[in-house]
C-alpha positions in Angstrom: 24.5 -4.6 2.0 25.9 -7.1 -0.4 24.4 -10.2 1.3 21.6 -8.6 0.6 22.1 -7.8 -3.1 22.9 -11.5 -2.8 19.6 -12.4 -1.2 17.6 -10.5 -3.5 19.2 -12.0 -6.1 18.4 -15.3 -5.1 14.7 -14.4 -4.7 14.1 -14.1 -8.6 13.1 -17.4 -10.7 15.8 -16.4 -13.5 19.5 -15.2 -12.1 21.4 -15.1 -15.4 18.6 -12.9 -16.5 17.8 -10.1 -13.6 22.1 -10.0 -13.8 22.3 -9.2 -17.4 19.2 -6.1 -16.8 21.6 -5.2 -13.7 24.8 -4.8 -16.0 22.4 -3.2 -18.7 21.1 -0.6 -16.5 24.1 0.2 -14.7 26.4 0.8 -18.0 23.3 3.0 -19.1 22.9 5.2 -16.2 26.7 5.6 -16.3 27.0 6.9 -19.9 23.9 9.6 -18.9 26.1 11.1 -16.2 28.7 11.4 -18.7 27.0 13.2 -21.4 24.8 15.4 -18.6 28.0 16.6 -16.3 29.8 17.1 -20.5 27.2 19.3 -21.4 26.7 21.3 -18.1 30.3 21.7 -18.1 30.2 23.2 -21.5 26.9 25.2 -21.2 27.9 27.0 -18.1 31.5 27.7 -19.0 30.4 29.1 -22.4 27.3 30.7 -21.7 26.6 30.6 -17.9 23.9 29.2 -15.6 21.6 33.0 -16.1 20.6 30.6 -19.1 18.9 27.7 -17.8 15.6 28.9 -16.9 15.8 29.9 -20.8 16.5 26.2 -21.5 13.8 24.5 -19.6 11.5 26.4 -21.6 13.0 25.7 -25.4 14.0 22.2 -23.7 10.5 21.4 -23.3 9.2 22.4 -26.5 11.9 19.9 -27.7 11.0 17.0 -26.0 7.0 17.6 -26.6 8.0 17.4 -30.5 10.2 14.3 -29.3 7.1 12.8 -27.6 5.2 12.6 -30.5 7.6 11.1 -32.4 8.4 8.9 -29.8 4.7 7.4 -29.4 4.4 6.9 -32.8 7.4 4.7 -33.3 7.5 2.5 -30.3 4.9 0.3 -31.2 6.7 0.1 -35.1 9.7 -1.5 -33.7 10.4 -4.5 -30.8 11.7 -3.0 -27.8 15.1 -4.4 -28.3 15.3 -2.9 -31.8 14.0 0.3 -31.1 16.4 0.3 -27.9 19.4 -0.4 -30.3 18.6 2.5 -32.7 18.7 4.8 -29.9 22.2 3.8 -28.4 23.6 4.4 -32.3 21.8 7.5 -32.6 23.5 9.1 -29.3 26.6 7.3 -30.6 26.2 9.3 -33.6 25.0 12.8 -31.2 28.5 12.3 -28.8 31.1 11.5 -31.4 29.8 14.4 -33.9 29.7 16.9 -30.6 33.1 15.4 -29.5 34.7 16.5 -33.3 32.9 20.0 -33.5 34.3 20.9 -29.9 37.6 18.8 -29.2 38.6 18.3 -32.7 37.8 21.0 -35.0 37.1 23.5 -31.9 34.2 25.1 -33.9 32.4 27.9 -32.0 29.2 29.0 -33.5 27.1 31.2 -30.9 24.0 29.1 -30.5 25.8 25.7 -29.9 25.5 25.6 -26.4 21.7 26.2 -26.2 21.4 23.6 -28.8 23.5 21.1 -27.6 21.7 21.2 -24.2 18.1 20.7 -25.4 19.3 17.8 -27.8 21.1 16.1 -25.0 18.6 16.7 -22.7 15.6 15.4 -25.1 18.0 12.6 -25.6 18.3 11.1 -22.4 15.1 11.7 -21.5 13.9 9.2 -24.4 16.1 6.9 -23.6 15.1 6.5 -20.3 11.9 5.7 -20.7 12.5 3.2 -23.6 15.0 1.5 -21.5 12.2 1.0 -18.4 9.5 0.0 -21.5 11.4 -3.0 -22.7 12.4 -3.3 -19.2 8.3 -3.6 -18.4 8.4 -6.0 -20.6 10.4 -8.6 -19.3 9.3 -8.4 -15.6 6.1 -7.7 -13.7 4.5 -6.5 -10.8 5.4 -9.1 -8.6 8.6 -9.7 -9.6 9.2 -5.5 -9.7 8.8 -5.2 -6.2 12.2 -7.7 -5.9 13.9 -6.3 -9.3 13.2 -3.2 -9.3 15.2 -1.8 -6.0 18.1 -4.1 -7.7 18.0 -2.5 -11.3 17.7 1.1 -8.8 20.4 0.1 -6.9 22.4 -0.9 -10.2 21.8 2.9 -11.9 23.0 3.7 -8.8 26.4 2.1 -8.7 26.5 3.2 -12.5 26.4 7.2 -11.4 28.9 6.5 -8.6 31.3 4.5 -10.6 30.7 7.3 -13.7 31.2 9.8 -11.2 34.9 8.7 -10.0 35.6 8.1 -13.8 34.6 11.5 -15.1 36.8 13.2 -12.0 39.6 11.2 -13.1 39.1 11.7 -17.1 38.7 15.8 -16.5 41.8 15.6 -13.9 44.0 14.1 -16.9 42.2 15.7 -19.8 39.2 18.1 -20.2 35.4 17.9 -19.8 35.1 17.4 -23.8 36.7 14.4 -23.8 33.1 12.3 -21.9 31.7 13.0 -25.5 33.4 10.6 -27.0 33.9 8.3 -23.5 30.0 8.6 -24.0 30.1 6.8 -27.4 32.4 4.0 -26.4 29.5 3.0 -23.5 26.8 3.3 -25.5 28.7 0.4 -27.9 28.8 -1.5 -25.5 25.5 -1.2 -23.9 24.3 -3.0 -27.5 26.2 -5.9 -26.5 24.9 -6.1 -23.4 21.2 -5.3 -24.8 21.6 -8.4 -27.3 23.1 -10.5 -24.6 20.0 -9.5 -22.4 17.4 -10.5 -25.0 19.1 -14.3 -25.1 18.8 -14.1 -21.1 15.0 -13.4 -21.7 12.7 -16.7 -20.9 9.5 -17.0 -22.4 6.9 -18.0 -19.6 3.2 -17.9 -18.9 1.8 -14.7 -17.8 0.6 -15.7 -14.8 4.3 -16.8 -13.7 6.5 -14.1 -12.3 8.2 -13.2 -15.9 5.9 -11.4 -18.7 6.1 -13.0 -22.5 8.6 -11.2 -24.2 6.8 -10.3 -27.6 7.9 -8.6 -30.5 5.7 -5.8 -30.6 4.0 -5.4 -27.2 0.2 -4.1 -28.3 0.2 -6.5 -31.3 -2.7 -8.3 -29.1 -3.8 -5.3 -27.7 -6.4 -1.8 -28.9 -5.0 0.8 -29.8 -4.8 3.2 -26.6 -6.0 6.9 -26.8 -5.0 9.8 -24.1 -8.5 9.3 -23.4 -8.6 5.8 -22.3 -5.3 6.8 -20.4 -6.9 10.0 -18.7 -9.4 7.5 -17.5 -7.7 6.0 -15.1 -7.4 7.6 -11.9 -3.8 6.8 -11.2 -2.6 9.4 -14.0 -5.1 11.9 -12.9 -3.1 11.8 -9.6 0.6 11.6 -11.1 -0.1 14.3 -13.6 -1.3 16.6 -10.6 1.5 15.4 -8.8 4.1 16.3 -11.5 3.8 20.0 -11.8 4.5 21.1 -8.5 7.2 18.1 -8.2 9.4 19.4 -11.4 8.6 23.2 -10.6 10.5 22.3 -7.3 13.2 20.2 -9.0 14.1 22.8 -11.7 14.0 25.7 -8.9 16.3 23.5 -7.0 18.6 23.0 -10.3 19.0 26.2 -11.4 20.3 27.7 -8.1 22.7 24.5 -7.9 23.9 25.3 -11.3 23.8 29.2 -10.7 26.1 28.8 -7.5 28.5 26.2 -8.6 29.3 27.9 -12.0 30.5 31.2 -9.7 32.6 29.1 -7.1 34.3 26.6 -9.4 35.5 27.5 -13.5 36.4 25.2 -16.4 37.2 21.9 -15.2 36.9 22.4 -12.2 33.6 22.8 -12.1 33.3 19.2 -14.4 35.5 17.7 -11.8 33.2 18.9 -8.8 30.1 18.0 -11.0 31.3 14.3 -11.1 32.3 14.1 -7.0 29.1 15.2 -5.9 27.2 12.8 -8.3 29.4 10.2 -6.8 28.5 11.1 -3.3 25.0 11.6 -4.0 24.6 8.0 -5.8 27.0 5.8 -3.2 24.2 7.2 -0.8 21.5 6.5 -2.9 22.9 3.1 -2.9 23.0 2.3 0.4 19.6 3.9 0.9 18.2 1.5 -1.7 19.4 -1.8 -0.6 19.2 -0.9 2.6 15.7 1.4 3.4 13.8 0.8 -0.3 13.2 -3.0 0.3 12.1 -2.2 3.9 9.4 0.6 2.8 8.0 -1.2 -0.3 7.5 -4.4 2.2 6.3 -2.5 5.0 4.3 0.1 4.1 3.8 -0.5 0.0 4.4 1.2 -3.0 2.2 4.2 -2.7 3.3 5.1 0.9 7.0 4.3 -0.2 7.0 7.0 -3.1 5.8 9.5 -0.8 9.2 10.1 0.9 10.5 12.1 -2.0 7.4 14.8 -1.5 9.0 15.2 2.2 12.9 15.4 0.8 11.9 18.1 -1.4 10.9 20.1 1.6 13.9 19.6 3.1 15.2 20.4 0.3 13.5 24.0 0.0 14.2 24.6 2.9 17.7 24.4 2.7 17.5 26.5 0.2 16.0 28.7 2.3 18.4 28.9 4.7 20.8 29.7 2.4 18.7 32.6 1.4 19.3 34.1 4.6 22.8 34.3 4.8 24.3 38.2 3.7 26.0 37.1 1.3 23.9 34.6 -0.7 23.4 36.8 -3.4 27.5 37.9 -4.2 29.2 35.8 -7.0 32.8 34.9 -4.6 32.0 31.7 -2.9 34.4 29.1 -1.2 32.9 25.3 -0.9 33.4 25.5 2.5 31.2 28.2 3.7 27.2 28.6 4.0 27.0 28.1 -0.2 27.4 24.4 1.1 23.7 24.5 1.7 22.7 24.5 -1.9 24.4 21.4 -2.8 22.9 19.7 0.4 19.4 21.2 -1.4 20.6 19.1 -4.4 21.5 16.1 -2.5 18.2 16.1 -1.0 16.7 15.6 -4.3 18.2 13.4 -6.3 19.8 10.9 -3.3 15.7 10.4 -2.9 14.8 10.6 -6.3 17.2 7.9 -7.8 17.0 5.0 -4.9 13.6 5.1 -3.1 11.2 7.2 -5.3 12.0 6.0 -8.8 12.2 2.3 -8.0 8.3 2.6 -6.4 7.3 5.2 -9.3 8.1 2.5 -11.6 6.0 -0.1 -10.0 3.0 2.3 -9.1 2.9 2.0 -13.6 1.9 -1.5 -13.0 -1.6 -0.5 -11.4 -2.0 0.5 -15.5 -3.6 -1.8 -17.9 -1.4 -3.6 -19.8 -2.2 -1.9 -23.0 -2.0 1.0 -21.5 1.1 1.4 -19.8 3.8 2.4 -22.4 1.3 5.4 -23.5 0.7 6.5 -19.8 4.5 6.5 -19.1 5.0 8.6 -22.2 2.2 10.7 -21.5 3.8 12.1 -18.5 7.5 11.7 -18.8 7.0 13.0 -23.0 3.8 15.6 -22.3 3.2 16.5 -18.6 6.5 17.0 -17.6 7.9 19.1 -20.0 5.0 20.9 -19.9 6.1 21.7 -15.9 9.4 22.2 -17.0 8.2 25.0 -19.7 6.0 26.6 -16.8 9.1 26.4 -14.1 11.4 27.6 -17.2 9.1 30.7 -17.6 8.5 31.6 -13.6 11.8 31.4 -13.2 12.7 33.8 -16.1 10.1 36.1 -14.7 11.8 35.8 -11.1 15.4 36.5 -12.1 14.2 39.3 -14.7 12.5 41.2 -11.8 15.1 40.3 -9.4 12.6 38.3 -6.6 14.7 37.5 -3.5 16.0 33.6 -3.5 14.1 33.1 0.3 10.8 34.1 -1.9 11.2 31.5 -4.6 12.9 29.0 -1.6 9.5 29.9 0.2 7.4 29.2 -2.7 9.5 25.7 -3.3 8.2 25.0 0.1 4.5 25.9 -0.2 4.5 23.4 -3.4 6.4 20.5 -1.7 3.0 20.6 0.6 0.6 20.9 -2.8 2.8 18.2 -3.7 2.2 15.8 -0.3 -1.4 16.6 -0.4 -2.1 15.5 -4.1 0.4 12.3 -3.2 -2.5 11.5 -0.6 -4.1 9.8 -3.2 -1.8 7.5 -4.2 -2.2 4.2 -2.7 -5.8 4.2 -2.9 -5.5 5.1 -7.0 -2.5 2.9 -7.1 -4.6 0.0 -5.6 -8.0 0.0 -7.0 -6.2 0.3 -10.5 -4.1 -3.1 -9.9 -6.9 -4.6 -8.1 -9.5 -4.1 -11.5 -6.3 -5.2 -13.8 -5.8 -8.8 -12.4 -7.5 -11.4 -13.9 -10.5 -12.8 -12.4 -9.1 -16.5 -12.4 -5.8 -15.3 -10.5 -7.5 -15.0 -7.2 -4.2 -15.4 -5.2 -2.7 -12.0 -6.6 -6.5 -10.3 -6.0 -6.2 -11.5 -2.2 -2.8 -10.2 -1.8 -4.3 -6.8 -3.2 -7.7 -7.1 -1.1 -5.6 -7.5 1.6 -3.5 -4.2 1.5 -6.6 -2.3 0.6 -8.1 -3.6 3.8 -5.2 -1.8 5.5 -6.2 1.7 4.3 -7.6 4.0 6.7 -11.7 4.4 6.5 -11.8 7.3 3.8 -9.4 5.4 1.7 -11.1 1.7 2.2 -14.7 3.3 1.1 -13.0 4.8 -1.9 -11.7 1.4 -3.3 -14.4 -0.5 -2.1 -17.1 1.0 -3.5 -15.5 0.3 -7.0 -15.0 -3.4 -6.0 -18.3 -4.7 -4.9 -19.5 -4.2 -8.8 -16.9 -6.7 -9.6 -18.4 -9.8 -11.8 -15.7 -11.8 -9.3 -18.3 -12.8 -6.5 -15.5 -13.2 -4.0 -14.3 -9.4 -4.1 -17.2 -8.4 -4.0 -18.4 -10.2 -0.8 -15.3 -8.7 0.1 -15.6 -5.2 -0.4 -19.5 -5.7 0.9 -18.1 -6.8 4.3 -15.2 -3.5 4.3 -17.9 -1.3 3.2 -20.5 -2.5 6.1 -18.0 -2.1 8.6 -17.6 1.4 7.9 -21.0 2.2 8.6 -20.8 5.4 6.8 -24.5 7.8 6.8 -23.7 8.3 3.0 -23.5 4.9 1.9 -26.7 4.2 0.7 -26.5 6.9 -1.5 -23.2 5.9 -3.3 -24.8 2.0 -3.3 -27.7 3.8 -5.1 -25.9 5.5 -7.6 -24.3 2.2 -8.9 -26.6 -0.5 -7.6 -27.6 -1.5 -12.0 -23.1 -2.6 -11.6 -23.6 -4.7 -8.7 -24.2 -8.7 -8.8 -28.2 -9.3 -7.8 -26.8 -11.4 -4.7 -24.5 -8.6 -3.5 -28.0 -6.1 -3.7 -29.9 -8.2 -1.6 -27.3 -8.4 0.9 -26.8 -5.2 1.1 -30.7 -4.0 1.2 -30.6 -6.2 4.4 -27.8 -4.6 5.8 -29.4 -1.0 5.6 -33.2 -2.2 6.6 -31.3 -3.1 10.0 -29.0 -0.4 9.8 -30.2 2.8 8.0 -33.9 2.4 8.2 -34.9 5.9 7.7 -33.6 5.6 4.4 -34.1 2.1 3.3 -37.5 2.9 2.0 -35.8 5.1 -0.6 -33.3 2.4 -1.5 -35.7 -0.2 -1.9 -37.8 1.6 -3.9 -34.9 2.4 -6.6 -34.2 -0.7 -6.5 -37.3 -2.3 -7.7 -37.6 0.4 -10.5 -33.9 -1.1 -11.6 -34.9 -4.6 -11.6 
């Protein structure tokens, strides 16, 4: 595994840079773990896990307020600046929670609820900022090399965080990552300014993006209009609902069973070995099977394996379910409760190597100017918007008491939703990037012309039929020789419906193609035709 760090190292046009995003990341993803597993600890020891689904919903509300905020500032600030200003402001957040708790011990009864939406919103924020100026540095084609690296790097950040925060808890308490929080996120600034003197200023069509000051100064202005538009975010919006009803379900059993078999720091300590366990294999899945998907089958196929974990998953859960005494409250680690954190490892070992390294590059099939809004669109609207509705089902579900196999068995039925919706993926994902490139850059639209070619019929026509009224002549000869090898009974009538988009060469061409082909309706066709021209 590390010759291969060491390869794809040596892949990328700037070293000193891609190492300095490694370190970045990894001190990053490390400090999250250590405010999450400090807040959890202190949540569930103080109020217990009966309140999470409560917390999805308020957490939500919370981060669509934060949202707004968020998509109003980003473009006031460089990415580096605004990235700064969020590292003080959770330096300010841990050491203030750190004083009320360790230090002054101050218990006021709606603390824990607060602290856990304000942490939460926090890191949420912060991780998307942290991939925007990311996005700004690399692109597509260099993301499919970086990306599995700065995965793998978050990675090794919650495994190292985990085996700290054991440690820290064994020879203190859990309120002590507050304020081990604050001393990361110090010097995550460093390592921020150090990043921005790695950065190189190239050409755009080179592999590294032009770092810019404020990334839509050349840019319009981009509405949720223009981003509902594009058919890639039709698809991960439907995808997200089912995806985060299934995580939080997953969550809130995790949290509901762990709280009853391990107390105090116990449960901290725990919290911080299973992360640990979780991320090394995460680790070793992304360096080892992440490179091997995204090469071999492409991004859209690659973030499709998460859709089948969560199934697994479920139905671990399920199993669980099954067991007498799965609904008691006296449970030993070693016994059937082990299926529940296996249901946890399932989703975020997935989640955190191969899924969110290809979710991040399926953002590059987005316009430019588009693709900071899209990202905060879903990660700031959509998906606490599923968290509210999962936050609320699951309220409803505890209050009346429904059997764990039930919601388990509804997990399971939305994993499939999930798959079926993720069908569309590489096609979207493809005909997106494919009408983003430049016209002049014809080597990157081959590359993409190429993969399309390797979609099954169904998916081909799809793409195609948006290519061939491309103003470059070359795709669409291209798509004009995919789409008359299909054959298809219907495609006269699609070529119909946009035949006033496609080049007068392309139309003549293709009327030949159906007068030898489709002759019962090529009388039809032609006669459209002339009433266009």
């Amino acid at each position: 595994m590390i010759g291969l760090i060491s390869k794809l190292i040596k892949t990328t046009d700037d070293k000193p840079k891609v190492i300095s995003f490694l370190l970045l990341f990894l001190f990053s993803i490390m400090g999250i773990e250590f405010i999450r597993i400090a807040r959890d600890s202190y949540f569930l020891s103080t109020v217990g896990a009966q309140y999470i689904p409560y917390m999805f919903t308020f957490m939500a509300c919370s981060m669509l307020v934060a949202s707004g905020i968020y998509s109003v500032v980003v473009d006031k600030f460089s990415r580096l600046k605004l990235l700064i200003i969020i590292n003080v402001m959770g330096i300010i957040l841990s050491s203030s929670l750190y004083v009320i708790l360790e230090i002054l011990k101050i218990e006021i009864e709606y603390l824990p609820f607060i602290v856990y939406c304000l942490v939460e919103t926090y890191v949420m924020f912060n991780i998307i900022h942290l991939w925007n100026y990311i996005n700004t540095v690399f692109d597509q084609w260099e993301g499919k090399t970086v990306f599995p690296l700065l995965g793998g790097a978050g990675l090794m950040g919650t495994f190292i965080g985990g085996g700290f925060i054991s440690m820290i808890v064994h020879f203190s308490n859990a309120n002590t990552l507050f304020i081990c929080w604050s001393v990361l996120l110090i010097l995550i600034i460093f390592i921020a300014i150090k990043c921005q003197n790695k950065v190189t200023v190239k050409k755009r069509g080179q592999a590294t993006m032009m770092f810019i000051k404020k990334q839509d100064d050349d840019f319009e202005k981009a509405t949720i209009k223009d981003i509902w538009k594009q058919p890639l975010i039709k698809t991960l919006t439907y995808m997200v609902f089912p995806m985060w009803i299934i995580i939080n379900i997953i969550e809130y059993y995790y949290y509901d069973k762990m709280s009853v078999t391990f107390k105090g720091n116990d449960l901290a300590f725990f919290l911080g070995a299973f992360v640990s366990i979780a991320s090394l294999t995460g680790l070793i899945l992304q360096f080892s099977l992440t490179p091997w998907l995204l090469k071999k089958f492409g991004v859209g196929s690659t973030s499709m394996i998460y859709p089948f974990s969560l199934t697994i998953a479920c139905s671990s859960l399920c199993i669980f379910s099954l067991f007498p005494g799965a609904t008691g409250t006296d449970f030993t680690i070693w016994s059937f409760v082990i299926l529940i954190p296996l249901s946890r490892f399932c989703d975020v070992a997935i989640y955190y190597s191969v899924y969110e390294s290809s979710a991040e590059l399926l953002y590059y099939g987005v316009p430019d100017n588009l693709r900071s809004k899209a990202k905060s669109f879903i990660s700031g609207t959509v998906v606490p918007l599923a968290t509210a509705l999962s936050g609320v089902g699951l309220i409803l579900l505890v209050k009346y008491e429904e059997p764990i196999y039930n919601v388990a068995f509804l997990g399971i039925c939305l994993s499939f939703v999930l798959i079926v919706f993720g069908l569309n993926l590489t096609p979207d994902y493809l005909k997106s990037l494919l009408s983003n490139i430049k016209p002049s850059d014809h080597l990157r639209r081959q590359e993409v012309l190429n993969e399309i070619g390797k979609l099954d019929l169904s998916d081909t026509r799809y793409v195609m039929l948006d290519a061939i009224t491309s103003d470059d002549h070359l795709e669409a000869e291209f798509a004009f020789k995919k789409l008359t090898e299909i054959k298809d009974d219907e495609l006269v009538e699609d070529i119909t419906e946009i035949m006033h988009r496609i080049q007068p060469e392309i139309l003549t061409q293709l009327s030949e193609f159906f007068k030898i082909n489709f002759p019962d309706n090529y009388e039809e066709f032609e006669s459209k035709l002339n009433t266009t021209n």
